[in-house]
C-alpha positions in Angstrom: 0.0 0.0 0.0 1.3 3.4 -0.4 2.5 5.8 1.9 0.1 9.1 2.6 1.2 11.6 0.8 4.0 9.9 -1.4 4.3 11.3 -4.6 5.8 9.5 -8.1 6.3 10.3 -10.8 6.9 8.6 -14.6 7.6 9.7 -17.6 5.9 7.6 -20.9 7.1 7.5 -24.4 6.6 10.5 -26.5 7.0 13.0 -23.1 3.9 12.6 -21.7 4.8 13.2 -17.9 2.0 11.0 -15.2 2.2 12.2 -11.5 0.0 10.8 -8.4 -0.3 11.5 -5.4 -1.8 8.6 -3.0 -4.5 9.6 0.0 -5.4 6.0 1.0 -7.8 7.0 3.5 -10.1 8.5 0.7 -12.6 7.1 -1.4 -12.3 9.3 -4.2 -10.1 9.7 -7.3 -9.1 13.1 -8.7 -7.5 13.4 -12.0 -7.1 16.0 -14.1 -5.1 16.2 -17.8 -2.9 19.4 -17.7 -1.7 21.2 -21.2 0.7 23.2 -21.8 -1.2 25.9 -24.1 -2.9 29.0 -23.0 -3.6 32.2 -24.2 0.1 33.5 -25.0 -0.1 30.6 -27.4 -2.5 32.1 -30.2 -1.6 34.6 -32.7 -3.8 37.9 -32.4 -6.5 36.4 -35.0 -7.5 32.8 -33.2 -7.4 35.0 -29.6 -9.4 32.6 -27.3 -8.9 29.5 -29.2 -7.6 27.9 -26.0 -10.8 28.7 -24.0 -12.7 27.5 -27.0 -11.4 24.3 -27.0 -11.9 23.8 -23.8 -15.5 24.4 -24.0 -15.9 22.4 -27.0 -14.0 19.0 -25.5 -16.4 18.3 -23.5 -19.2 18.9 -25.8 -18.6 15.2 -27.1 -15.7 12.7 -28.9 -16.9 9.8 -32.0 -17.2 7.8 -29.0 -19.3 10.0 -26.5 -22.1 12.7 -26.7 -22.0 15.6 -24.4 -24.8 14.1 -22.2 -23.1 10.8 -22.4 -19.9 12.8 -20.6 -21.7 14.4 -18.1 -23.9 11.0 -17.5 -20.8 9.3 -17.0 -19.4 11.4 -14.1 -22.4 12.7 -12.7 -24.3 9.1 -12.4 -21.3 7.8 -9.7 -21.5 11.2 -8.0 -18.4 12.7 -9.4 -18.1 16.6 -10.7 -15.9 17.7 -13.4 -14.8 21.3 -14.8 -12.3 23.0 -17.1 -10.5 26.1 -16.9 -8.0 28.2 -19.3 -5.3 30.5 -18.4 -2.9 32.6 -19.8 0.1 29.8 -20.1 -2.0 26.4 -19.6 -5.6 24.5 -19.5 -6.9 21.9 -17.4 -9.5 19.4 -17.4 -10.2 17.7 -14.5 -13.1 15.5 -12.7 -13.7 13.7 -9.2 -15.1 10.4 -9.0 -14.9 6.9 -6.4 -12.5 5.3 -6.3 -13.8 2.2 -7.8 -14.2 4.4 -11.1 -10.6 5.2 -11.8 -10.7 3.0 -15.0 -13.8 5.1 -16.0 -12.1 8.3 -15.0 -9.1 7.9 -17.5 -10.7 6.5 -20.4 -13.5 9.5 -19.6 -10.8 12.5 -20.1 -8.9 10.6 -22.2 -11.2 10.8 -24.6 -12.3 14.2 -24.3 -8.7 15.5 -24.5 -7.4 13.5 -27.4 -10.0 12.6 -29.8 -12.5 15.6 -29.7 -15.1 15.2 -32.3 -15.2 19.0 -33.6 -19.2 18.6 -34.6 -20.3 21.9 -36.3 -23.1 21.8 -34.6 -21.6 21.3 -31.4 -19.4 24.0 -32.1 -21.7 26.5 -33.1 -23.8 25.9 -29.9 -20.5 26.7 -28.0 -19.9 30.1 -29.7 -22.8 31.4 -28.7 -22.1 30.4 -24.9 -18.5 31.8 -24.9 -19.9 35.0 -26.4 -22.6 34.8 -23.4 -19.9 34.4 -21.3 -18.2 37.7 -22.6 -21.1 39.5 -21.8 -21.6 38.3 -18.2 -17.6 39.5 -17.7 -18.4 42.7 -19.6 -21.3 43.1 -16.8 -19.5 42.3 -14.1 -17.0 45.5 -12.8 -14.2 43.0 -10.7 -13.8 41.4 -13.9 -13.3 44.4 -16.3 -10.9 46.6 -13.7 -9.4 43.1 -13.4 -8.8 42.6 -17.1 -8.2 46.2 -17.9 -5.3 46.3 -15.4 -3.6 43.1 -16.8 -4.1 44.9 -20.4 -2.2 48.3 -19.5 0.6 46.5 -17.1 1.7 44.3 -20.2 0.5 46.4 -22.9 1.4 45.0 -26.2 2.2 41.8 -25.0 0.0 38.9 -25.4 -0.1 38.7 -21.7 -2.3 41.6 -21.3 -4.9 40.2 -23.5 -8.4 38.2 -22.6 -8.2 34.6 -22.2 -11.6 34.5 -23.5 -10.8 36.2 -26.6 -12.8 38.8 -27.9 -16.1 39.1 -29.3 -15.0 39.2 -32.8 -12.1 36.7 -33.0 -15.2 34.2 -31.1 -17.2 34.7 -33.9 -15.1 34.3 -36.9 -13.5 31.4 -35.2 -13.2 28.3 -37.6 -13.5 24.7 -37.1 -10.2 24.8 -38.6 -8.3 27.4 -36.1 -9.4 25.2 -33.6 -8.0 21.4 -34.9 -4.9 23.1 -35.6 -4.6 24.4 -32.3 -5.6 21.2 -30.3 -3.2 19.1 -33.1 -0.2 21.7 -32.6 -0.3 22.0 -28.6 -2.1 18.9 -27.5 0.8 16.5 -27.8 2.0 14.2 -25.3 5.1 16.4 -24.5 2.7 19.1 -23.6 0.4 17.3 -21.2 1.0 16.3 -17.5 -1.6 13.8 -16.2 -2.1 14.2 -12.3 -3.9 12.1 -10.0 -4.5 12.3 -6.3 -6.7 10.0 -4.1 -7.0 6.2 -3.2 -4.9 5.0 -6.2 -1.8 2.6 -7.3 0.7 4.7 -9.1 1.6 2.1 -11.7 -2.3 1.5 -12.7 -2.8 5.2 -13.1 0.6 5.0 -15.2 -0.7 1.7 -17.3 -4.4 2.8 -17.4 -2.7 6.4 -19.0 -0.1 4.7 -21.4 -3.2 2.3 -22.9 -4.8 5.2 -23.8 -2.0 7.5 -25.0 -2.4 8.3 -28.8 0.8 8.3 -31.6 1.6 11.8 -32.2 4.4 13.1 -33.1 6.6 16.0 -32.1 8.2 17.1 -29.1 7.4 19.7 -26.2 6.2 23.1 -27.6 8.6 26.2 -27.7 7.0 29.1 -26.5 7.4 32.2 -28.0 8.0 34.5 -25.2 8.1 38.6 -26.4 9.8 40.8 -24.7 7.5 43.3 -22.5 7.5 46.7 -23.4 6.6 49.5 -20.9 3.3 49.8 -19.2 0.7 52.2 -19.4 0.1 54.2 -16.2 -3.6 54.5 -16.3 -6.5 53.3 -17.9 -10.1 54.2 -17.1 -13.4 52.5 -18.0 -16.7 55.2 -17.0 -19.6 52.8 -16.3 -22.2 54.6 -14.0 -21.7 52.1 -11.3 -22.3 52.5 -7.4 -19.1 52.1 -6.4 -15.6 52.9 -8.4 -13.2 49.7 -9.0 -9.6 50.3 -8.7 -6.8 48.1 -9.0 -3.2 49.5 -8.7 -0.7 46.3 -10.1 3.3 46.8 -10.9 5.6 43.9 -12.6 6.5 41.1 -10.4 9.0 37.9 -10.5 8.5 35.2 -12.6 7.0 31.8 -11.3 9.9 29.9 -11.0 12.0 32.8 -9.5 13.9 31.9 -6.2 12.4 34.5 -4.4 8.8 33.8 -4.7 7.9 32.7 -1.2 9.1 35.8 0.1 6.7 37.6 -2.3 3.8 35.0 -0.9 4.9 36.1 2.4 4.9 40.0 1.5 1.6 39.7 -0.6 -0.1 38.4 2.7 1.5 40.6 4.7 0.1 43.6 2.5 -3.3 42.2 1.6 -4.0 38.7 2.3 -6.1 38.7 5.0 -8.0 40.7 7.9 -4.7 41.4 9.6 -3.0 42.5 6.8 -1.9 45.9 6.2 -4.4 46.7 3.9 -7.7 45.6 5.4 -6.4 47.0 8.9 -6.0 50.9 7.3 -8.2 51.1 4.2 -11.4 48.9 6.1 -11.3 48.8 9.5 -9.5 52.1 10.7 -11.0 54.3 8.3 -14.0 52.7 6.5 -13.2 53.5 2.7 -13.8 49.8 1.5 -15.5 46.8 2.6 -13.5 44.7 -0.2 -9.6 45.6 -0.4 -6.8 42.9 -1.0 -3.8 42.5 -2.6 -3.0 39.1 -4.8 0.0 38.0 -7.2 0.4 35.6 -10.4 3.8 34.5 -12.1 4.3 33.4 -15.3 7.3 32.1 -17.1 9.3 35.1 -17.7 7.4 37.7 -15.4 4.5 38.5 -13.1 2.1 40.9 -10.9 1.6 41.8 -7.4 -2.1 44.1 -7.5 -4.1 45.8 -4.9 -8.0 45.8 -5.4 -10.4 48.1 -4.1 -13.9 48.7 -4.4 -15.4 52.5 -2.6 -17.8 54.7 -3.1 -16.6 57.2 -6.1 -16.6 60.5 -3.6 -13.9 58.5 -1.6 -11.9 56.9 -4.2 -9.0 59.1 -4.3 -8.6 58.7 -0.5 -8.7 55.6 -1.0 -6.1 55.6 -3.5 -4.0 57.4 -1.5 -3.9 55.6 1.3 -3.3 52.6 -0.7 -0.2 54.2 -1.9 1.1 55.2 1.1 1.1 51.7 2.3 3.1 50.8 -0.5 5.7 53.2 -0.1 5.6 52.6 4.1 6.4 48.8 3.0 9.1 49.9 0.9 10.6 52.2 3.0 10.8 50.5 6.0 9.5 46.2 5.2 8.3 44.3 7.7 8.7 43.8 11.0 9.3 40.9 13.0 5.8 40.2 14.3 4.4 40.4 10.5 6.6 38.6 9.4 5.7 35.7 11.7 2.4 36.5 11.0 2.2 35.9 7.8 4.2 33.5 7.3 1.7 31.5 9.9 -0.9 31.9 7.9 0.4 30.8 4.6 2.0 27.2 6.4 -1.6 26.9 8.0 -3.8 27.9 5.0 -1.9 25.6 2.7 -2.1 22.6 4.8 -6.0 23.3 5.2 -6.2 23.9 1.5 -5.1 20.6 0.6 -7.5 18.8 2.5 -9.2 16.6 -0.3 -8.1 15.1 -3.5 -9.5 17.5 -6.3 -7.1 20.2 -4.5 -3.7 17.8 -4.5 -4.3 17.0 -7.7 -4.2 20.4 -8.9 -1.2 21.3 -6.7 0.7 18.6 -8.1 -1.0 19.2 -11.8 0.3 22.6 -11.7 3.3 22.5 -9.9 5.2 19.7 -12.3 3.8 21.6 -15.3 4.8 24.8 -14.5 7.6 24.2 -12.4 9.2 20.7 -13.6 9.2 19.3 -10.1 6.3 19.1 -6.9 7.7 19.7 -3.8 6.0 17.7 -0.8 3.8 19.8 1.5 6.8 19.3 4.0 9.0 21.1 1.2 7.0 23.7 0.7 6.3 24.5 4.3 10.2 24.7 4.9 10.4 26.9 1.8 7.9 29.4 3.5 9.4 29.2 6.9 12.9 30.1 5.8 12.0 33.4 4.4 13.7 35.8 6.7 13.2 39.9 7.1 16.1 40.2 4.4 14.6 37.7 1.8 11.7 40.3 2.7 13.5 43.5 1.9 15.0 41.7 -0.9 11.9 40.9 -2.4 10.4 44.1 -1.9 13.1 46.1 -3.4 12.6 44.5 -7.0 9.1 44.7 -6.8 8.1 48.2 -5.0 10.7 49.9 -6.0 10.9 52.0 -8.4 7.5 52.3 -8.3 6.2 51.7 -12.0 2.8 51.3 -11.5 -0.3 50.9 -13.5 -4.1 52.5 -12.0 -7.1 51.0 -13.7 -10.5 52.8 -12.8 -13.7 51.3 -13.5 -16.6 54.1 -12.3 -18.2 57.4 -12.9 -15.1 58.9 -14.2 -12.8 60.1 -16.7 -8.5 58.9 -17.7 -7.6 62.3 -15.5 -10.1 62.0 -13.2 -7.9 60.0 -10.5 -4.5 60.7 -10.9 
């Protein structure tokens, strides 16, 4: 029997990489296909391609309807979802552990031999443009977007994941077999499992199904990021005025990124953070403010969000910004420090409680990062940031302070400076 917690790992012909983690004491299985294509991936025509195929895998295969997919999971009690990113997409489900046979041939299926039916895909179009239009409704999502757009302006990070209206609607059943036969190859795709499982049957049950494709891992074409733009403003008449302030950050393998976990919930992570403690508690100018951070492979963010009522949004901002500048002047102290550095060995520990989330953390981390450091690992990682790593950190992010301001409220570009 295996050990709780052990992780392997195997490598099949053709690159395909299978990793598991085993949680005997479970009755589930969670296992999800990771690929290595994502928004950055698509030339400025196909934009959203990658979302659109991952609505349209599961809409059915020459084996399986969509109702036959979702019967399949849902009549055992399992759930299963999809999601895209800038850099990567995943497909994933949860079932008992007595389905695990079920559960590979299910997604392997879906991810390798999608049946591309026009009328399948035409049926999809119209639900990714719906879903553009319930983001375009929804102000998080817009200051969100809008902020990612001017911090990496003219790179292909600071577009949509979901494309645009018009590149969804001219989208071919051609653009998208070419994408899925160009970046879903077995050198792109990491196959994770966590739960009450045998490594070597996940690994056998996997290799049975792999298909022969050729080629070796994708290389990504990586641009090199031009300046940001220092504001960007979209009037809606809205209650309350969105603001997010984000700056350039470290990339996701950098050595120093658990001292930038550490400093982003020192700043904004939590009730005790800096943030909430000034902008909410003290003074009453938001009841949602936080700060959060994302890497990617050859940069990344740390952004502060606030939503206020428009009167009070340049107080708001300004007190933001003098938080930023107090943590760069002067880091953090000793008793933050500990802190926060409390909460993020305690929240991760609590966060991988069940096996849908270890199999994303293990998905994720041997995609993105090559290697998946045990929970022990990763709690030593977080424990050994010191006040310097801190300062360090801090330093290449804070300062100097090239920051970008997106607005989403009742006002103009100059109207907040």
């Amino acid at each position: 029997m295996a050990a709780v917690g052990e992780i392997r790992r195997s490598v099949l012909p053709g690159g395909l990489r299978v990793v598991t983690e085993a949680m005997p004491h479970l009755r589930s299985v969670a296992l999800g296909f990771w690929v290595a294509a994502g928004a950055t991936d698509e030339a400025d025509e196909v934009l959203g391609a990658s979302h659109f195929l991952e609505h349209l895998l599961f809409k059915g295969t020459a084996r399986r309807s969509a109702a036959d997919i979702a019967r399949s999971v849902e009549g055992v009690g399992g759930d299963m979802n999809a999601f895209t990113t800038q850099e990567y997409t995943a497909f994933h489900l949860r079932m008992p552990d007595t389905h695990l046979v079920e559960a590979v041939d299910l997604l392997s299926d879906v991810v390798w031999s999608p049946a591309f039916r026009p009328e399948e895909l035409e049926a999809e179009r119209q639900v990714i443009l719906e879903e553009i239009r319930m983001r375009d409704d929804d102000p998080d999502d817009v200051v969100t977007e809008l902020a990612d757009a001017s911090l990496f302006a003219g790179h292909r990070l600071g577009r949509s994941v979901l494309g645009t209206t018009e590149t969804i609607r001219r989208m071919r059943r051609d653009d998208l077999i070419d994408h899925h036969e160009r970046h879903y190859r077995p050198a792109d795709v990491v196959v994770a499992a966590a739960g009450n499982l045998d490594h070597d049957e996940v690994v056998r049950l996997v290799a049975e199904r792999l298909p022969d494709r050729p080629g070796g891992p994708t290389t990504h074409d990586d641009e090199p990021l031009g300046s940001p733009r220092e504001r960007a403003t979209a009037r809606r008449p809205t209650e309350q005025a969105h603001m997010v302030l984000a700056m350039r950050a470290i990339p996701r393998d950098d050595p120093d990124r658990h001292a930038l976990a550490v400093l982003n919930q020192a700043l904004g992570g939590g009730m005790s953070s800096r943030l909430f403690q000034e902008v909410r508690e003290r003074r009453g100018l938001a009841y949602a403010v936080y700060s959060y951070r994302a890497g990617y492979r050859t940069t990344g963010e740390l952004a502060v969000y606030a939503g206020t009522a428009p009167e009070r949004a340049a107080e708001t901002l300004s007190v933001i910004r003098g938080e930023l500048e107090d943590l760069a002047a002067g880091g953090l102290g000793s008793d933050e420090l500990a802190s926060a550095k409390g909460h993020l060995r305690g929240a991760t520990a609590l966060a991988l409680e069940s096996s849908i989330s270890r199999m994303h953390r293990i998905g994720r981390a041997e995609l993105t990062l090559g290697e998946v450091p045990s929970l022990d690992e990763l709690v030593a990682a977080v424990e050994a940031v010191d006040e310097a790593d801190v300062a360090r950190v801090t330093e290449r992010v804070l300062g100097p302070p090239a920051r970008t301001l997106a607005v989403v409220g009742p006002f103009d570009d100059d109207d907040l400076a």
